[in-house]
N, C-alpha and C positions, 0 to 999 in steps of 0.2 A: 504494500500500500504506500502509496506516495502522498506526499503533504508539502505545505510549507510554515518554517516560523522564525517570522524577522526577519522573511524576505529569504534564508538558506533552506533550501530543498532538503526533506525529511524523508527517510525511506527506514519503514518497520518492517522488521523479518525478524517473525517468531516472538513477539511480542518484545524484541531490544528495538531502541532509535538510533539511527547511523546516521548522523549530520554530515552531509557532506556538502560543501562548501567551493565556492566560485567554480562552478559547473563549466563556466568559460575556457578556464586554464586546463580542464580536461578533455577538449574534443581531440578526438583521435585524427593526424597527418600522415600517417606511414603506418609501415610493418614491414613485420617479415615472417614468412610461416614455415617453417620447418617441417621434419618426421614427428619433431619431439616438442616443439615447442611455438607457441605465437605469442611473438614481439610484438607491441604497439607502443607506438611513440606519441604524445599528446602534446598539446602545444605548448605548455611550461617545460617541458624538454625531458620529464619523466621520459623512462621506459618501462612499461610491462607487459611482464612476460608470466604465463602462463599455460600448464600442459596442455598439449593438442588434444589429448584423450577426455577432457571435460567437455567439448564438444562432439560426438561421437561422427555427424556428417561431415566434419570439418578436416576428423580422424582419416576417415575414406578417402575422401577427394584426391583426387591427382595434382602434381604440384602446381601446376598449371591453373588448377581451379581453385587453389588455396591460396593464389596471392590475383585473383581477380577478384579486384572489390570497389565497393562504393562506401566512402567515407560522408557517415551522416552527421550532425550536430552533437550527438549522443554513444554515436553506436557505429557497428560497422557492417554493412551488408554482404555479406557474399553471392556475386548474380549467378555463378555456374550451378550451386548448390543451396540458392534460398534457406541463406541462414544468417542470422542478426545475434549479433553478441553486443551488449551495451556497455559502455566503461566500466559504469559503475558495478555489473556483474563481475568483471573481471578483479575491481579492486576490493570489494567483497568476498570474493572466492565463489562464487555461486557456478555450480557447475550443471550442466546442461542433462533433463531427463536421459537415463538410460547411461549416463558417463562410467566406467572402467578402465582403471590402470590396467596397463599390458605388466606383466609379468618378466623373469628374467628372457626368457625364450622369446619374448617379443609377444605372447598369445594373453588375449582380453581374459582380466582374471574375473573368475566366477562369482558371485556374491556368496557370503558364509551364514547361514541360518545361524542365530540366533536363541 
C-alpha cells in the first residue's frame, strides 16, 4: 500500500513503514544484466545490484532480451519479456512470485516444507 506524509512517499509491507525519500534521485539510467546479477544505476549515481533469480522471467530470457528495456520514472520495463521491476522493489528486496536461488550445480533449488 502506498501513501504519503509530509509530502515523502510511504510504502507499508506487512504492517512496517518504509519512508522512502526524494523519489527523484532514484529513477533508474542504465544497467546491466548478467547470468547472475542486475545492475541499475539511478540518477544520484547509486548502483544496485540485485540477483537475476528474484525475477524468474528475467532468469530465462536471453541476453539479448535482458538488456532490452524501457526506463520508466519509477521502474524499468522489459519489452522482449513484459516485465516491470520498480526501484523501490529492488531497494527493498522484494522478490518477484515464484523466485528461486539456483543451487551449486546451477539447478533452481526446491522449496523445503516446513
Amino acid at each position: 500500500m502506498e501513501g504519503a506524509v509530509g509530502g515523502c512517499p510511504i510504502l507499508v509491507n506487512e504492517g512496517k513503514c518504509d519512508v522512502i525519500e526524494h523519489l527523484d534521485n532514484m529513477r533508474p539510467v542504465d544497467l546491466l544484466c548478467d547470468d547472475d546479477l542486475l545492475h541499475v544505476e539511478l540518477t544520484d549515481g547509486r548502483i544496485v545490484s540485485v540477483p537475476v533469480w528474484w525475477y524468474p522471467p528475467l532468469q530465462e530470457a536471453m541476453p539479448v532480451e535482458r538488456n532490452n528495456v524501457e526506463f520508466m520514472p519509477s521502474s524499468i520495463h522489459w519489452l522482449d519479456i513484459d516485465l516491470d521491476v520498480t526501484v523501490v522493489s529492488m531497494l527493498l528486496g522484494r522478490q518477484a512470485s515464484g523466485a528461486r536461488p539456483l543451487d551449486a550445480s546451477g539447478k533452481m533449488q526446491m522449496g523445503t516444507r516446513q
